[in-house]
C-alpha positions in Angstrom: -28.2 -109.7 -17.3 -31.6 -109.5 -18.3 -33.4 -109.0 -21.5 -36.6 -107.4 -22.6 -38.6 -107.2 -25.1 -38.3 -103.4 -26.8 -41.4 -102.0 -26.0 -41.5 -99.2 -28.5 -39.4 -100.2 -31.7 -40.5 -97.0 -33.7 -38.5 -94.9 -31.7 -35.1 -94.0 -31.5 -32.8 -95.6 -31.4 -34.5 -99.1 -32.1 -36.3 -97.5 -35.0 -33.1 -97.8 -36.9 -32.2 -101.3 -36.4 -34.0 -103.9 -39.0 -34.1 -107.3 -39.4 -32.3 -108.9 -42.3 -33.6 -112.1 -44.4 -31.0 -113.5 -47.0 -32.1 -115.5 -49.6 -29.7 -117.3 -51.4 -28.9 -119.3 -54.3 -25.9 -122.2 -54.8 -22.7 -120.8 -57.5 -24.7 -123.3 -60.1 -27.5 -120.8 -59.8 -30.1 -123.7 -57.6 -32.4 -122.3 -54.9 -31.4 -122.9 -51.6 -33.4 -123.9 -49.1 -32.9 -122.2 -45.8 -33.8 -118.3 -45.2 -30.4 -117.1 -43.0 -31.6 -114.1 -40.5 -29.4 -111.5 -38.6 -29.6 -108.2 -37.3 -28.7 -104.9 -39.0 -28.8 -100.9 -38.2 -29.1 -98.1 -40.5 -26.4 -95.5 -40.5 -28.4 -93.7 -44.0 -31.6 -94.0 -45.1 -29.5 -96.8 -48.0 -27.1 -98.3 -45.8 -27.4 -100.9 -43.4 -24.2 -102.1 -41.3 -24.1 -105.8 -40.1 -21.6 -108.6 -39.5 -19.5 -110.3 -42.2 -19.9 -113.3 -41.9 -23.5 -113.2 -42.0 -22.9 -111.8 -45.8 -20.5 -114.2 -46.9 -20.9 -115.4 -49.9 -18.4 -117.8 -50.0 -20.5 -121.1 -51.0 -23.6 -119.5 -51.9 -24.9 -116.6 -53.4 -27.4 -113.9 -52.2 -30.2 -113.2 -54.7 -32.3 -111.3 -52.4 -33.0 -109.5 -49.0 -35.7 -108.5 -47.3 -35.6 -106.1 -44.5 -37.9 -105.6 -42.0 -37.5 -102.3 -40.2 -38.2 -102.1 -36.5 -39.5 -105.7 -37.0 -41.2 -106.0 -33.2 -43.9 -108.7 -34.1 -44.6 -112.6 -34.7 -46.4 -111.5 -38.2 -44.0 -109.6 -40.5 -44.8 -106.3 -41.0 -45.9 -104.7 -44.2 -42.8 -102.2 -44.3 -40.8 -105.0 -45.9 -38.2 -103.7 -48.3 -37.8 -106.4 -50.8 -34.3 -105.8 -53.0 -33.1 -107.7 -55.6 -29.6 -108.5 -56.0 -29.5 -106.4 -59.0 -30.5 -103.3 -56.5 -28.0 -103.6 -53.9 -23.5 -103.8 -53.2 -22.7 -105.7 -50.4 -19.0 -104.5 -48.9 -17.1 -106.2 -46.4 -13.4 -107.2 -45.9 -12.6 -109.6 -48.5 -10.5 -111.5 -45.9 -13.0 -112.6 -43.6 -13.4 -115.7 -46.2 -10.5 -116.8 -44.8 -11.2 -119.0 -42.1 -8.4 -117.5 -39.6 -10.0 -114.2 -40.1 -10.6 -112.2 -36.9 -13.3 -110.3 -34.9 -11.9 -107.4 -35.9 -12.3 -107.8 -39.4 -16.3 -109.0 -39.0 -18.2 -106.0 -40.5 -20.0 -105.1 -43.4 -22.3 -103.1 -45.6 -25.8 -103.8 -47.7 -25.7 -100.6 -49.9 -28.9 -100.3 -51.4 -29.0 -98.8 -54.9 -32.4 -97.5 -55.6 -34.3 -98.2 -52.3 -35.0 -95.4 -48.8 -35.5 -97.1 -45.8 -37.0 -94.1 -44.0 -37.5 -95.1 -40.5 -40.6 -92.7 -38.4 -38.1 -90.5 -36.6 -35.1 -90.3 -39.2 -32.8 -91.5 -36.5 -29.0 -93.0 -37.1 -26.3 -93.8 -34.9 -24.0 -91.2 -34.5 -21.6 -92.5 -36.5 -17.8 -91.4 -35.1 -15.1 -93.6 -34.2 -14.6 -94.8 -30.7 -10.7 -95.1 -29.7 -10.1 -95.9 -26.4 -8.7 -93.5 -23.6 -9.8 -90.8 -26.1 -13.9 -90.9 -24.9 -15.8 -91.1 -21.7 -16.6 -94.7 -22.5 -14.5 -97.2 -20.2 -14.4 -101.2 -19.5 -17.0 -101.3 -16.8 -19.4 -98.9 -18.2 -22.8 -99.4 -18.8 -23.8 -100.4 -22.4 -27.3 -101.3 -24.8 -27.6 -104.1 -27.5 -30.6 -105.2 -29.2 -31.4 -107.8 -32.1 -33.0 -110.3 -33.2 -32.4 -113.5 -31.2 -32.8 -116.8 -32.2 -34.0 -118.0 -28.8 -37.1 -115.5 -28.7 -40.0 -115.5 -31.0 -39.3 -115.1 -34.6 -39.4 -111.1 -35.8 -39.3 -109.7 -31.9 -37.2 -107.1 -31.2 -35.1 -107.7 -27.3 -32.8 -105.5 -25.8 -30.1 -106.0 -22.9 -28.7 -103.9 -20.8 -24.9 -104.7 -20.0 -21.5 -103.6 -19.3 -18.2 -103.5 -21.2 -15.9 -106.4 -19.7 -12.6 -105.5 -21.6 -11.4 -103.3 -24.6 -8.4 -104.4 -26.7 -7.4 -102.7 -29.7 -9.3 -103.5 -32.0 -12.4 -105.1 -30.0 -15.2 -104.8 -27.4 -15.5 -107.3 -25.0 -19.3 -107.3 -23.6 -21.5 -109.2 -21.0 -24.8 -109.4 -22.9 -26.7 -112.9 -23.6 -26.4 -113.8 -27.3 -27.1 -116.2 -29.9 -27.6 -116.6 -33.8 -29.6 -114.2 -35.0 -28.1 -110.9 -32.7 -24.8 -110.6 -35.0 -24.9 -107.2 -36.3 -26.8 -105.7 -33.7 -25.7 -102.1 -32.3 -23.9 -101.3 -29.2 -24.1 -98.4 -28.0 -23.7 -96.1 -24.7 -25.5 -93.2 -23.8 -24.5 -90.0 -22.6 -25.4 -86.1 -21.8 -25.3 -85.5 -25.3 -26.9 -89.0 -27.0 -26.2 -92.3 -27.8 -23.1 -93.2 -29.0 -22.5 -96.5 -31.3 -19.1 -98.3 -29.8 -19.5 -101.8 -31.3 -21.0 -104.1 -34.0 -21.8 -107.4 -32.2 -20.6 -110.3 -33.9 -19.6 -113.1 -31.8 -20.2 -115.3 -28.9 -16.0 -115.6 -27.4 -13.8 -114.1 -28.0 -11.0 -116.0 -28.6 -9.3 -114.2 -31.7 -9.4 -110.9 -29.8 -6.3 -111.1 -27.9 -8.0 -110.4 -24.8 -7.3 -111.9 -21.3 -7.8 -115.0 -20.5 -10.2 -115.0 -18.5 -12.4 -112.9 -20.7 -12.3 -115.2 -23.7 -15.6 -117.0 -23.1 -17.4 -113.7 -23.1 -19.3 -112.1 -26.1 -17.3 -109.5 -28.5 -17.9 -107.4 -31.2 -16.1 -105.0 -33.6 -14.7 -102.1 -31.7 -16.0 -98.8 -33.7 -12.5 -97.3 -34.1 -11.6 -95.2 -36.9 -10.2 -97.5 -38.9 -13.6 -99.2 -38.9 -15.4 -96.0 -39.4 -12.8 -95.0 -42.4 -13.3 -98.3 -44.2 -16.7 -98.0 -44.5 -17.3 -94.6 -45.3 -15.1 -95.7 -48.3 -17.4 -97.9 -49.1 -20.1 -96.1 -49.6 -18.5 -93.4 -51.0 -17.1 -95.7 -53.6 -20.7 -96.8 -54.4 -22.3 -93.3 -54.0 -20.0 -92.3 -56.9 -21.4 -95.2 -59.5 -25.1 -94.2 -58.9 
């Protein structure tokens, strides 16, 4: 499969989908170093949804993050939302610290306290659960990503057009290129009535999804089922409720 670079990231649905910069400190309070990047998507004008593990905070801390949204250029753009890690919850499945955790269990939340990320058509996901054999969507279909990937020029937004190779329970087995950088991106397939959001990308195999055999080298991501969908609406009702 192919990718290109998104043309036109200021409309739907790329406008929703941001880069993420996490800057960290160690648990002794130290700067660190390095800047981690990944992909993320808006599902609210205060919520972005991205992988787990690229929130883990496990041996470091994250004292800040900047988002970029609709990043589509080598010079960052001035729409940078700057938070502070007294201005924003990060929600995930505590069990993905565990280093047996699963595919399925790779998905989180940056809830942002104070801050709007308005992006210039107002457009989100639609946000329902996918469950298999309940939806048009079928292994073989045609399917979208796009991120931020490490192996393109820094801040350039690239999409890929691709199909879905397998679906187990609990994950989406996909044929898109991907590196660091893309975990968190969107999936998403599109129909009569829109674009509908069926996976989180998170990985490059996908060995821990039970899936055949033969299918194990291929990329996966976090099916969108409702147990997915449940979990983090809890989530941000829980932290809608402290405001």
């Amino acid at each position: 499969m192919s990718r290109n670079r998104v043309l036109h990231a200021h409309h739907a649905p790329f406008s929703s989908i941001c880069l993420l910069e996490m800057y960290r400190k160690s648990k002794s309070g130290d700067a660190v170093s390095f800047v981690n990047r990944s992909t993320g998507f808006l599902i609210a004008d205060n919520v972005l949804v991205t992988a787990g593990h690229s929130l883990s905070e496990k041996d470091t801390v994250i004292e800040r993050i900047e988002i970029y949204p609709y990043q589509n250029s080598p010079q960052k753009s001035e729409r940078k939302v700057r938070v502070e890690s007294t201005d924003f919850v990060i929600r995930k499945v505590p069990e993905y610290d565990n280093p047996f955790c699963y595919v399925k269990d790779d998905f989180g939340i940056i809830f942002l306290k104070k801050d709007k990320i308005i992006s210039p058509d107002t457009f989100h996901f639609d946000w329902q659960p996918f469950e298999p054999g309940h939806t048009g969507v079928k292994e073989n279909d045609l399917i979208r990503m796009a991120g931020y990937p490490i192996d393109k020029p820094d801040f350039e937004l690239w999409e890929e057009r691709g199909h879905i190779v397998e679906i187990t329970s609990q994950c989406l087995l996909h044929s898109f290129t991907t590196t660091k950088r893309n975990s968190g991106s969107p999936i998403w397939a599109e129909h009569n009535t829109g674009m509908q959001l069926v996976g989180i990308h998170v990985s490059g195999n996908a060995a821990s999804c039970h899936a055949k055999p033969q299918n194990r080298p291929y990329g996966s991501a976090v099916l969108l089922t409702a147990r997915v969908v449940e979990t983090i609406m809890s989530w941000i009702g829980e932290e809608s409720r402290k405001r």
